[in-house]
BANUMI-757400 format. One line per 10 residues: number of its first residue (from 1); their letters; for each residue x, y, z of N, C-alpha, C. Coordinates in pm, 1 decimal, decimal comma, m for minus. Each point is the difference from the previous one (the first is absolute). Last residue first. Layout:
NUM) A) X Y Z X Y Z X Y Z | ...
//
This chain:
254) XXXXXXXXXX) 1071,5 8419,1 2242,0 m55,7 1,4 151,9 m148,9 m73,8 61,7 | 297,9 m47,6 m500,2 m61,0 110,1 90,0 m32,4 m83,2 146,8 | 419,9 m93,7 m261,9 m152,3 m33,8 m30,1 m66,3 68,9 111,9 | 472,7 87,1 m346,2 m106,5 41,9 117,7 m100,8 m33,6 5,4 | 429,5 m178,8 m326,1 m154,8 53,6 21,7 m38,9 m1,1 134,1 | 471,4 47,2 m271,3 m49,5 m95,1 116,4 m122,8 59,9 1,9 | 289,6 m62,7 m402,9 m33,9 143,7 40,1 m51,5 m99,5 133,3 | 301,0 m199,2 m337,5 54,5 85,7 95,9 m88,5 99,2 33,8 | m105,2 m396,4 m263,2 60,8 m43,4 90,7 64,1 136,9 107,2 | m302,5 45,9 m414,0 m6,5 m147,7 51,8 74,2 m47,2 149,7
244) XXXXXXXXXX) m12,1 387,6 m386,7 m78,9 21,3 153,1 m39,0 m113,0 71,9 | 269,1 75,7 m427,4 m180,1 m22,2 m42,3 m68,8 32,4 174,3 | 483,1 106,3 m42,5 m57,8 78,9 m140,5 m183,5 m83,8 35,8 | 313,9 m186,9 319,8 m49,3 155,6 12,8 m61,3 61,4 m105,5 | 103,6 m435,8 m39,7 m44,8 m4,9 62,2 m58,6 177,2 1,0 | 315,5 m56,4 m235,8 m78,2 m47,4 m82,7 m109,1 m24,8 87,1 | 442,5 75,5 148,7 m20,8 155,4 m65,3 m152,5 m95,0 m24,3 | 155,7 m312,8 177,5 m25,0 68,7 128,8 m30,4 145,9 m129,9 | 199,2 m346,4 m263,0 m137,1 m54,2 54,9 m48,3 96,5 129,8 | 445,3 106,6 m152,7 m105,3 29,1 m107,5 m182,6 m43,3 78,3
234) XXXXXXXXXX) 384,1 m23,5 286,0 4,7 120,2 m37,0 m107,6 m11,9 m97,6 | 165,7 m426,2 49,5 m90,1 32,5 127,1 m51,7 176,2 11,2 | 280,0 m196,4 m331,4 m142,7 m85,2 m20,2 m99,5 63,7 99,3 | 440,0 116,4 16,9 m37,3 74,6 m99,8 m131,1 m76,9 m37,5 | 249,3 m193,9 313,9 34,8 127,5 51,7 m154,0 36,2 m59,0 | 174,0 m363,8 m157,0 m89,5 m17,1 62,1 m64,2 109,7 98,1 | 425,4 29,9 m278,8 m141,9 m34,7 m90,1 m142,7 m16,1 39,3 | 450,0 66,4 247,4 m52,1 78,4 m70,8 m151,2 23,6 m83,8 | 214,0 m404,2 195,3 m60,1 97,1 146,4 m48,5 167,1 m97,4 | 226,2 m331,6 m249,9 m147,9 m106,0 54,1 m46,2 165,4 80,3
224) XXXXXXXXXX) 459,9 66,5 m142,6 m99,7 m5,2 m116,8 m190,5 m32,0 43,9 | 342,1 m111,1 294,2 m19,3 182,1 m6,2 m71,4 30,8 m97,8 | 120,4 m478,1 40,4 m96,9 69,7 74,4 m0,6 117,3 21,2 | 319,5 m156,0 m327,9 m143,0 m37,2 m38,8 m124,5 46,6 125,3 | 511,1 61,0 11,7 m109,1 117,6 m68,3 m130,5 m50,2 m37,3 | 268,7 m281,2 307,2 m47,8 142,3 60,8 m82,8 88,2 m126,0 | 158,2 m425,6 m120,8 m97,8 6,5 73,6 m34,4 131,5 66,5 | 382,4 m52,9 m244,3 m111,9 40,5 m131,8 m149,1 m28,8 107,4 | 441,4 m30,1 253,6 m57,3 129,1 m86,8 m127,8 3,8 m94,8 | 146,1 m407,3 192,0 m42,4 130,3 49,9 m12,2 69,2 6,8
214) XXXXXXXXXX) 182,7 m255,8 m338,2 m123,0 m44,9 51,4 m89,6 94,6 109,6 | 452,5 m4,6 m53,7 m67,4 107,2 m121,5 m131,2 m34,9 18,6 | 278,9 m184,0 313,1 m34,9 162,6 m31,9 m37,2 67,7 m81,1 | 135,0 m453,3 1,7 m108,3 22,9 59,6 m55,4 87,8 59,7 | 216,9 m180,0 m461,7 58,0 84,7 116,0 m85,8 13,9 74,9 | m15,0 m305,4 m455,0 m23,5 137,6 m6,0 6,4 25,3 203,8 | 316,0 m307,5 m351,5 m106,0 m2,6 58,5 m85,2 98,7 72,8 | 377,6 m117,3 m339,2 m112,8 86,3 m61,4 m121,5 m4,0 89,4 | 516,0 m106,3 88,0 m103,1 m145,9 m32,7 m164,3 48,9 m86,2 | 575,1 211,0 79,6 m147,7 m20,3 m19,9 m95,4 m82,9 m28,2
204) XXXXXXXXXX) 500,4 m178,1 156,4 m66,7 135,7 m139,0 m146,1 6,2 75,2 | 250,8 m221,7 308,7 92,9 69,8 m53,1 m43,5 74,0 m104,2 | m206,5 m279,2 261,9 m20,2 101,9 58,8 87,7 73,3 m67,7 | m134,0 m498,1 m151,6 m106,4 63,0 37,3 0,0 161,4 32,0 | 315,1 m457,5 m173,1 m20,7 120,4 102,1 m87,8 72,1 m95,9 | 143,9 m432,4 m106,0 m106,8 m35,4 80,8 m14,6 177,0 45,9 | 337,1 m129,5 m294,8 m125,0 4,9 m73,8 m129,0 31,4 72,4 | 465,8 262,0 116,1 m50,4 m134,3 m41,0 m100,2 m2,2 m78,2 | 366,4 335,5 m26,9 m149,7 5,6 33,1 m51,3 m130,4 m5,7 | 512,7 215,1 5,1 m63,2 m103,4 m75,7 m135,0 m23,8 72,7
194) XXXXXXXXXX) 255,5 497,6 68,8 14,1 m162,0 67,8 m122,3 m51,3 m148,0 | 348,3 370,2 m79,4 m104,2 m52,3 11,0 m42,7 m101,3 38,1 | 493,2 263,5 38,8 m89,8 m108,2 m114,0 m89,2 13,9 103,8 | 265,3 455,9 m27,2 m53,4 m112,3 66,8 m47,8 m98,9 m85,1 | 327,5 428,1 0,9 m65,1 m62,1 m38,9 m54,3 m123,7 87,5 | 219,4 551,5 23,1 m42,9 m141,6 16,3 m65,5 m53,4 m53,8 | 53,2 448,5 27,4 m67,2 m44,8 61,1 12,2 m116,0 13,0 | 281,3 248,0 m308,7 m9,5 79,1 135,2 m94,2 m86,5 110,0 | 128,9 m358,4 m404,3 m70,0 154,5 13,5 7,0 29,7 119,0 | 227,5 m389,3 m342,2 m54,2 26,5 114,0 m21,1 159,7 5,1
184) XXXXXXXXXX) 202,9 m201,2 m388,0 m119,9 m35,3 24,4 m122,4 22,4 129,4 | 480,4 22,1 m180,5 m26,3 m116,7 4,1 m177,0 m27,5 m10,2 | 223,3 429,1 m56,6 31,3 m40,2 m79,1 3,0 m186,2 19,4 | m295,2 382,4 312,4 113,9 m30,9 m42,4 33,4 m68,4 m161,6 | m335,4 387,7 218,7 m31,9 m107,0 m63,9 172,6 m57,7 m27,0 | m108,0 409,5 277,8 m130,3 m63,1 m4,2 m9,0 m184,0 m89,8 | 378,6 331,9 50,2 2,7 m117,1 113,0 m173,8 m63,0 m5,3 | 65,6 453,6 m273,0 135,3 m64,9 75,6 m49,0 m86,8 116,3 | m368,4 111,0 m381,1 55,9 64,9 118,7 110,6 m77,0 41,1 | m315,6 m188,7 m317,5 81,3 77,1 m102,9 89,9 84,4 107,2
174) XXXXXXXXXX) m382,8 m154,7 103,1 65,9 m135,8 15,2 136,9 76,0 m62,0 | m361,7 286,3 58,2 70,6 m49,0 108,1 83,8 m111,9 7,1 | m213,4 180,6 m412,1 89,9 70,6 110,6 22,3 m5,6 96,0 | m268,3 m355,1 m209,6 93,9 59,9 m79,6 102,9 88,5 58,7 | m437,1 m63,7 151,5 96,5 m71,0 71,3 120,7 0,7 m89,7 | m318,6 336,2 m115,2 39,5 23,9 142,0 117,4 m124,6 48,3 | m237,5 m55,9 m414,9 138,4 113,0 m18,2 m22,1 22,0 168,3 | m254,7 m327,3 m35,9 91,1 m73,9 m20,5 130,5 117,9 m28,4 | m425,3 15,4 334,5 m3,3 33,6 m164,3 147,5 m56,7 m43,5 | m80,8 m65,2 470,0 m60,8 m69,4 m60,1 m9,0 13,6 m181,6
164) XXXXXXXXXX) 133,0 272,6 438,2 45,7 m114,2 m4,0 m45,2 m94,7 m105,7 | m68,1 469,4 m11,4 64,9 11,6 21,3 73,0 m168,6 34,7 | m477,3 71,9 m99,2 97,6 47,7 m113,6 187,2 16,2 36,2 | m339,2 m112,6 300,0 m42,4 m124,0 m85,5 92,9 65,4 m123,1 | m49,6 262,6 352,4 43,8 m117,9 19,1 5,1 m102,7 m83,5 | m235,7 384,1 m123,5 142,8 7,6 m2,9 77,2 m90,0 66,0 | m445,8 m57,8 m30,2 m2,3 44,3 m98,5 179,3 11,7 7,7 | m203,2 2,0 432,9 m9,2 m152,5 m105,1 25,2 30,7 m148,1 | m67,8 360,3 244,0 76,8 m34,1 73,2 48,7 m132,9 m55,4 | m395,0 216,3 m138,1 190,9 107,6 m78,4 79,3 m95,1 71,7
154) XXXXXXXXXX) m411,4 m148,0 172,9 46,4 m65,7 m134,2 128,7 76,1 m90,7 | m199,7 151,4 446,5 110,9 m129,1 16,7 10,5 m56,5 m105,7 | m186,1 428,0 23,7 152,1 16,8 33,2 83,6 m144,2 4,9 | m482,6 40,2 m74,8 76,8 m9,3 m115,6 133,4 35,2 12,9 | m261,5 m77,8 336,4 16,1 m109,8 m42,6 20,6 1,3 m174,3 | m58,0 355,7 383,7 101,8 m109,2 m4,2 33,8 m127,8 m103,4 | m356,7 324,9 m114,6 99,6 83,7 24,6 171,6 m141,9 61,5 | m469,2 m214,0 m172,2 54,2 117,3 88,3 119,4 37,8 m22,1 | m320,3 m260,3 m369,9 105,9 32,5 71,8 m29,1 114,8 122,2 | m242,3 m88,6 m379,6 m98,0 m29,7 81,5 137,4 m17,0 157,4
144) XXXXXXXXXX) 95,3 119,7 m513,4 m131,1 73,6 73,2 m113,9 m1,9 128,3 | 363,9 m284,5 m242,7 81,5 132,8 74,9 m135,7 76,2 50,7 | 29,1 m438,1 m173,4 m78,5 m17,5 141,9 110,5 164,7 19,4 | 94,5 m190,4 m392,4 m133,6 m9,0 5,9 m53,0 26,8 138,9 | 443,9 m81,2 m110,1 15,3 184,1 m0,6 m232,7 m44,0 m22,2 | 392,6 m260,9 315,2 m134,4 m33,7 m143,5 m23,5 151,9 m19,7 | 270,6 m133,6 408,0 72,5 41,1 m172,6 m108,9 m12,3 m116,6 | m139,0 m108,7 431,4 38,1 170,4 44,3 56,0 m23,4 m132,3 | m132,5 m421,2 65,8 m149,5 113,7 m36,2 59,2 143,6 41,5 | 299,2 m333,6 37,1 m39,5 m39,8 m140,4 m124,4 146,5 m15,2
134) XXXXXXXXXX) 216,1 m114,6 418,8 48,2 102,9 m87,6 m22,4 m33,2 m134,4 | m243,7 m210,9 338,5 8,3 124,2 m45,9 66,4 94,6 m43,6 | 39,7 m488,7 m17,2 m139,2 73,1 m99,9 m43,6 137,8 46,6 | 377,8 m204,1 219,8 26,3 m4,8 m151,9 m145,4 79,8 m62,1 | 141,2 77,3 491,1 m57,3 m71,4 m66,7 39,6 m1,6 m161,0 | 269,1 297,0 409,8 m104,1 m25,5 m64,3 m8,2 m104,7 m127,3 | 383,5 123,3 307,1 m142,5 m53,3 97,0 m130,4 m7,2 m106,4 | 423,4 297,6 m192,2 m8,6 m97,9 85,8 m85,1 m39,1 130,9 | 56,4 357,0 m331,5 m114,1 m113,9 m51,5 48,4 m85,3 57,9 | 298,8 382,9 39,6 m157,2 33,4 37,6 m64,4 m109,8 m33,5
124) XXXXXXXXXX) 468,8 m99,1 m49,9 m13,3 23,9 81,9 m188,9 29,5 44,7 | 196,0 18,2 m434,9 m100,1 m101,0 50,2 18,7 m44,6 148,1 | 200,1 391,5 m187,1 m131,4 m4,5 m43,0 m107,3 m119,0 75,8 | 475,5 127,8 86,1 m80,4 88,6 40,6 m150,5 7,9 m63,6 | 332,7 m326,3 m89,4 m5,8 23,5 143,1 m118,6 47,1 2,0 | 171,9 66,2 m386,1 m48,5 m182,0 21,8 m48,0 m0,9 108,9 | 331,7 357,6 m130,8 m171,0 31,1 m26,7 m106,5 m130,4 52,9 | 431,9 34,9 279,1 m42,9 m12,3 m134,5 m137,7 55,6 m1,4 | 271,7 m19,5 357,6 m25,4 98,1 0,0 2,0 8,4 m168,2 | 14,3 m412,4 258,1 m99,9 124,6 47,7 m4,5 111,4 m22,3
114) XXXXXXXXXX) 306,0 m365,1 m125,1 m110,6 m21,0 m42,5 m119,1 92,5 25,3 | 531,6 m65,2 m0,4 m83,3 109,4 36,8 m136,1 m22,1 m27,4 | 142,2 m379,7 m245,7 102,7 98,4 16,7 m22,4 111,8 55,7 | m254,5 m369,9 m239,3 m18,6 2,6 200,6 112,8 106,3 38,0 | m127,9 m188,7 m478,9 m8,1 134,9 52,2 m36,0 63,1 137,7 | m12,8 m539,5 m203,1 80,0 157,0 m62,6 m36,8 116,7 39,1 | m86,8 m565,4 89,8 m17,4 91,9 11,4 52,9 145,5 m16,8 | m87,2 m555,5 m151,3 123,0 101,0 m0,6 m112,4 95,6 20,2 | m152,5 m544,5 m14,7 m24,7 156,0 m4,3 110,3 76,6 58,8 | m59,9 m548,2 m233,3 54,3 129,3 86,0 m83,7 133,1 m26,5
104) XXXXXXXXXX) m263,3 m465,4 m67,4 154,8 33,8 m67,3 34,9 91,7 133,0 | m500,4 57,5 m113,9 93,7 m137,9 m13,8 149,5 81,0 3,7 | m415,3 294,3 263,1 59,8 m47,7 m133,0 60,4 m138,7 m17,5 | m471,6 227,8 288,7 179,5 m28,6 m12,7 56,0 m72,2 m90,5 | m430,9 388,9 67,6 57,0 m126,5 36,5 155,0 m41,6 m19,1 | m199,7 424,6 m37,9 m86,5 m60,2 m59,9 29,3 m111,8 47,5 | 273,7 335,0 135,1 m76,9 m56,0 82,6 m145,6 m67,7 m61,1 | 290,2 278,3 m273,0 85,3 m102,0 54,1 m66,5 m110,5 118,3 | m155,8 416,9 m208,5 m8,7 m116,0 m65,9 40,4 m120,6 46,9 | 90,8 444,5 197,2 m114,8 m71,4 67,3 m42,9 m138,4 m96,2
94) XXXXXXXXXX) 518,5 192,4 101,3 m89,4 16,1 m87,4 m138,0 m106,6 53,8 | 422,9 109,4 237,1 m119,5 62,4 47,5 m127,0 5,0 m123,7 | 449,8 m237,9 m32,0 m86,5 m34,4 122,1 m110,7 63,6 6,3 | 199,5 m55,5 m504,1 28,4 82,4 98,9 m92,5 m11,6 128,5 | 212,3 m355,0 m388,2 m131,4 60,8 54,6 47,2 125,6 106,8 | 162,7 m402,3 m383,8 92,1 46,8 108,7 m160,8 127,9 10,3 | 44,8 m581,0 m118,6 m72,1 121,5 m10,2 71,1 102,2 107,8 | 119,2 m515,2 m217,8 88,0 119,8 106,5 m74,0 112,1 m36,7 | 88,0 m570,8 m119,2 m94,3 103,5 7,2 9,9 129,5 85,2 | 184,5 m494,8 m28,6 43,7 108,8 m126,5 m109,1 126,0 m48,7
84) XXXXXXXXXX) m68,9 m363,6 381,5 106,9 123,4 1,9 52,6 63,1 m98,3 | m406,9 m247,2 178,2 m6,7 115,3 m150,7 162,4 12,1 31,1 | m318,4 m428,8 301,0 75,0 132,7 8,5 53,8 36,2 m187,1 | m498,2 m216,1 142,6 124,8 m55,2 13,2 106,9 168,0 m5,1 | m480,7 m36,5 m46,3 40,4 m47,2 126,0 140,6 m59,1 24,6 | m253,1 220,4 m384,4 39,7 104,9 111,4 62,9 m55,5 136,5 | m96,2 m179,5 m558,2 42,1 m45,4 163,8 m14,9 110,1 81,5 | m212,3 m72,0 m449,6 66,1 70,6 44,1 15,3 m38,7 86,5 | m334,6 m130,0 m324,2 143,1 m21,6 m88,4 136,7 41,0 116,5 | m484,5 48,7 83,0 53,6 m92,4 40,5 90,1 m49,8 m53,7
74) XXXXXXXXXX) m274,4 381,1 24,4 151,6 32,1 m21,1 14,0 m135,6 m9,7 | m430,9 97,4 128,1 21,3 85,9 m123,9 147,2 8,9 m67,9 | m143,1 m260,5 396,5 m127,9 12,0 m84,2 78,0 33,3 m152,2 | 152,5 167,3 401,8 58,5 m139,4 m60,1 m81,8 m66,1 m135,2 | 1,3 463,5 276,6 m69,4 m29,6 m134,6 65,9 m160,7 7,5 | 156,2 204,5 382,7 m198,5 17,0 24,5 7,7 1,1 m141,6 | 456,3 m48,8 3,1 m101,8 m96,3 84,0 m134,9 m12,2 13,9 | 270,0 368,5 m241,4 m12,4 m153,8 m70,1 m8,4 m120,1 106,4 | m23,0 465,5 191,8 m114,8 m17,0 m87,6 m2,5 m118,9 m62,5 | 381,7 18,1 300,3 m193,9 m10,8 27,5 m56,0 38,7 m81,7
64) XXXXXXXXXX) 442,0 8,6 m126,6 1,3 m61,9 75,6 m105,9 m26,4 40,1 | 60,9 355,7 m243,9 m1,9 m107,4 m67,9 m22,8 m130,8 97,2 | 33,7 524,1 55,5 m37,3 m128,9 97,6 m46,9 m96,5 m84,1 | 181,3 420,2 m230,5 m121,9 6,7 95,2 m26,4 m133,8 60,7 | 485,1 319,1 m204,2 m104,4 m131,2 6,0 m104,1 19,3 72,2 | 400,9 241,1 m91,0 m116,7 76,9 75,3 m103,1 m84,7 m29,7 | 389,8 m150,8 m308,9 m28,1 140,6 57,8 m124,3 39,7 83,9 | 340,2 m482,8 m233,6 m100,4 124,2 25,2 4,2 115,0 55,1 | 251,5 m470,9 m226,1 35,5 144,4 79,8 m125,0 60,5 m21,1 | 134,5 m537,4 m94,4 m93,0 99,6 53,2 18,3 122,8 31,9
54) XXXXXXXXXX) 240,2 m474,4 m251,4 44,3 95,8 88,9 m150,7 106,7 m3,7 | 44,4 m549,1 m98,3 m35,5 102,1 m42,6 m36,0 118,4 121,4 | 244,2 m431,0 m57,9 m39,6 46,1 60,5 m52,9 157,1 0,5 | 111,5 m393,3 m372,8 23,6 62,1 109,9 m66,5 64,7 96,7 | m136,6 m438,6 m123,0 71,1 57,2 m87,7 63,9 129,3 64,3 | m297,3 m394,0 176,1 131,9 m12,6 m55,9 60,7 60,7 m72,5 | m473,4 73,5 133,1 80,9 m4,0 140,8 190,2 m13,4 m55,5 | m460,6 137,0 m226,0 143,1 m71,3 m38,1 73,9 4,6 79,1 | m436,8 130,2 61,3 m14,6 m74,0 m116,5 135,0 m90,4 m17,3 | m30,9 348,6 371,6 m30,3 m144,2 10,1 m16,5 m69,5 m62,3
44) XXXXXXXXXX) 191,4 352,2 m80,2 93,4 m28,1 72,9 m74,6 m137,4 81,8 | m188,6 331,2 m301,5 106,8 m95,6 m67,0 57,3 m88,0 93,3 | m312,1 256,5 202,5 m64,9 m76,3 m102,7 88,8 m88,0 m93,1 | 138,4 360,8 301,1 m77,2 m152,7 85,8 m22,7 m96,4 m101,4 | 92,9 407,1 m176,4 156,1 m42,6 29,6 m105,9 m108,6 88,7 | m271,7 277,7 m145,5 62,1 m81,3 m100,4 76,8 m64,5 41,5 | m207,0 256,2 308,8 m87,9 m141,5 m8,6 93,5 m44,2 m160,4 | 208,6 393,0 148,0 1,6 m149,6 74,8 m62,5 m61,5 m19,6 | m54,3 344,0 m251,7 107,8 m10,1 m25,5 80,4 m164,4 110,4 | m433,5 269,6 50,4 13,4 m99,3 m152,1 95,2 m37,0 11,6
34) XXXXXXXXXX) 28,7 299,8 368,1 m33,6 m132,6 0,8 m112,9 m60,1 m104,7 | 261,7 371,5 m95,8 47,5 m15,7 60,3 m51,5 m134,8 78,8 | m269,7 264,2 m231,5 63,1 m51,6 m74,8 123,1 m106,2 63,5 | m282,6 290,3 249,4 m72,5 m153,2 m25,3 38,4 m74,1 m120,0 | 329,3 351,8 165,1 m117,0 m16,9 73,2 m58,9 m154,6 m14,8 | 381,0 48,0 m273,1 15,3 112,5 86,6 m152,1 7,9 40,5 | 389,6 m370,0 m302,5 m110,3 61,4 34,2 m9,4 98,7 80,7 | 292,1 m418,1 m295,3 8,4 98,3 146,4 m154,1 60,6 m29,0 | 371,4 m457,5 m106,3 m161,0 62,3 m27,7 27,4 101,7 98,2 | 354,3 m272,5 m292,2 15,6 71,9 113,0 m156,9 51,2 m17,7
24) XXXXXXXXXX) 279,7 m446,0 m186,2 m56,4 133,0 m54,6 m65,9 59,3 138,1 | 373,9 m338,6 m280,1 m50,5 m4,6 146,5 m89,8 117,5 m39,1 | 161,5 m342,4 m351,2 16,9 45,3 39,6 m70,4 74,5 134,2 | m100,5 m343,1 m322,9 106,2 m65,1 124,4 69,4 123,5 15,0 | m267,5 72,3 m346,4 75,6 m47,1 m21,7 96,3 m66,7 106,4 | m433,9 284,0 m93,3 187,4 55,4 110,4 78,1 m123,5 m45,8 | m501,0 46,6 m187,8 146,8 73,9 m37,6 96,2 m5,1 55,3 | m365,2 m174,5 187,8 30,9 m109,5 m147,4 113,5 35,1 m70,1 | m181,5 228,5 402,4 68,5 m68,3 20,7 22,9 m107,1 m88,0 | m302,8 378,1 m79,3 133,4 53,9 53,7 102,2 m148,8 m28,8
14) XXXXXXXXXX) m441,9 m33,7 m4,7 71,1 m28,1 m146,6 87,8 48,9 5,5 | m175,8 m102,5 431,3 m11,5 m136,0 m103,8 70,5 40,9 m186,7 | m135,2 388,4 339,2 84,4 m97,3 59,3 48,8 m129,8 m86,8 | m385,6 251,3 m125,9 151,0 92,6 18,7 100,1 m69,2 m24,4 | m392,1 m154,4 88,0 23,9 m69,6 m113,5 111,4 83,5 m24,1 | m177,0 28,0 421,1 56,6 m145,6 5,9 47,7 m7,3 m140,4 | m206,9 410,6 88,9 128,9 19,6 79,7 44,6 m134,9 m27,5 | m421,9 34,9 m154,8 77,6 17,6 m90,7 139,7 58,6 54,0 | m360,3 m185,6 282,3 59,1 m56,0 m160,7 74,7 11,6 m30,8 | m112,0 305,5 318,6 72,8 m56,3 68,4 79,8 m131,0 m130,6
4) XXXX) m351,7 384,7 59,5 61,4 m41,3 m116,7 125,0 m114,9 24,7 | m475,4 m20,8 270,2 87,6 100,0 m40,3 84,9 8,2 m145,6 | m141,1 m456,0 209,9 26,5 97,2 75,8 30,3 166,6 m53,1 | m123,0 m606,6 m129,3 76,8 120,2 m30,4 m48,6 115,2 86,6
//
């Protein structure tokens, strides 16, 4: 077992004692939003023969690779086969969205003038930067130790993340003329999700650690070394001079 994930399977299981051979619709919105698929996988592999249990989400987080790197932990779940009764609708520039990749379809909404949205104009600034540092510019724990830029870039992440991602922001944009049709398709299009083999390796995160980071953490370790040894060499030389051991030169007489 995994989380509460259990009790998403016993949901599921006493939901579906009730329907009566009727059809039932799972939805969700962030990491609810993929609960809402690892259920629909889960019926859909327990009971391959029944219906095809319909999926609507919201701003999903990469069900698709995280329930691979846990197999372990899901093995009730296919990720490797195709979802099409599955359809998460997401706004492009939302940074959640780049958690990994989803099952099923993804619908994009609010590509309409896209640049001269709030959406734009925020997370426009946090593009090129790292996940874990914009994790450490929105931590209101690291405000006291923040720069000046780098709390302009967590306001900056803070409203990107509110404007594509809080669900009353996507709400009103889906709710916009042409943003959301009556079949289903969106201002942006939809795309199916490629089917992730078993054997691939480059498509989700593998959790392997980057060989720049490595170098980085090597550079601060020898600045660290050169400092320290700096400060060994400064003390032991003050300590020389304090007892008269090493810095007075004696005159031998003539």
């Amino acid at each position: 077992s995994y989380g509460y994930y259990p009790i998403t399977q016993a949901v599921m299981e006493a939901v579906r004692s009730t329907l009566g051979g009727k059809s039932l619709l799972i939805s969700g919105h962030s990491q609810g939003g993929s609960r809402a698929q690892l259920a629909g996988m889960y019926l859909q592999k327990k009971y391959p023969t029944e219906t095809k249990w319909p999926v609507v989400t919201f701003a999903a987080t990469g069900t698709g690779c995280f329930s691979r790197a846990s197999r372990m932990n899901y093995p009730d779940v296919d990720p490797t086969v195709a979802h099409p009764h599955m359809t998460d609708y997401t706004h492009p520039l939302d940074p959640w969205n780049a958690l990994g990749l989803d099952v099923g379809r993804t619908c994009y909404f609010g590509t309409t003038n896209i640049t001269s949205t709030n959406q734009y104009k925020y997370c426009e600034k946090i593009w090129g930067y790292t996940g874990p540092t914009l994790i450490y510019v929105d931590a209101s724990i690291t405000d006291g130790i923040k720069t000046a830029k780098e709390t302009d870039l967590g306001y900056s992440f803070k409203n990107c993340r509110y404007y594509t991602h809080w669900i009353e922001a996507m709400l009103l944009m889906l709710e916009q003329p042409g943003a959301l049709e009556a079949n289903g398709n969106t201002d942006g299009g939809c795309v199916d999700n490629p089917v992730i083999p078993e054997a691939d390796t480059t498509t989700c995160p593998t959790g392997a650690v980057p060989v720049d980071f490595w170098l980085t953490v090597g550079g601060i370790v020898l600045i660290v070394v050169i400092v320290v040894v700096g400060l060994i060499v400064i003390i032991v030389s003050m300590i020389c001079c304090i007892k008269k051991r090493c810095c007075r030169t004696r005159v031998e007489p003539w």
